[in-house]
N, C-alpha and C positions, 0 to 999 in steps of 0.2 A: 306482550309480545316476547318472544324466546330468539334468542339468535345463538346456533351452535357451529362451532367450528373448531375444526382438528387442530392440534396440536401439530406447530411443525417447527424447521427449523433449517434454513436458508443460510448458504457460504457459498464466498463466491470470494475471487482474488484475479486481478490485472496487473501483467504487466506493461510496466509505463513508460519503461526506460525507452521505446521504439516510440510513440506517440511523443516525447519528450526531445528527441533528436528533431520535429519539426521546430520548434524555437527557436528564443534568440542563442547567439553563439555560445555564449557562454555556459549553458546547461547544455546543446548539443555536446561539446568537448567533456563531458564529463568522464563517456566512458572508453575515452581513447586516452593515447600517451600523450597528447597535447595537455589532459586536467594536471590544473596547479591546486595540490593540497597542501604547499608549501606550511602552512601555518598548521597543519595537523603532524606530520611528517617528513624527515629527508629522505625516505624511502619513496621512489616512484608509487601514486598510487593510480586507480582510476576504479568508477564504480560496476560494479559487474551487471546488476540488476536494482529496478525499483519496480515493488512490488506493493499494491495496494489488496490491502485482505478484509471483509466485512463479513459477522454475524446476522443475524435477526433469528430471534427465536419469538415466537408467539404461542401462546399460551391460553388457559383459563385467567390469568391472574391479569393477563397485557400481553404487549411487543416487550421485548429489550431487545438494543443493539448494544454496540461496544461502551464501555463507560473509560477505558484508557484505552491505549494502543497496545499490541501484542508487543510479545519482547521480542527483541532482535535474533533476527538466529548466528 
């Protein structure tokens, strides 16, 4: 038996930061002026986005997906 299939390669990214505002209090306030980053900085901070990013390539050889996390931009 022969099984062929194309080569491809799937991305895809979510953001979280609006699904994340339904939780408990403390990650809602993240990205308002209420977040305490006191222990990172004494500059007011608050997060602007969370953003989930995923590969999948498939191939002849297999799948791969990600094996670390992308780098920060």
């Amino acid at each position: 038996m022969s099984l062929a299939l194309p080569r491809f390669e799937v991305q895809t990214d979510a953001a979280l930061l609006e699904p994340l505002a339904a939780t408990p209090a403390h990650v809602r306030t993240l990205a308002t002026d209420r977040a305490d980053f006191g222990g990172i900085s004494e500059e007011p901070l608050k997060v602007d986005a969370i953003v989930h990013q995923a590969v999948l390539r498939v191939d002849e050889k297999g799948a791969e997906g990600p094996r670390r996390p992308p780098p920060s931009c």
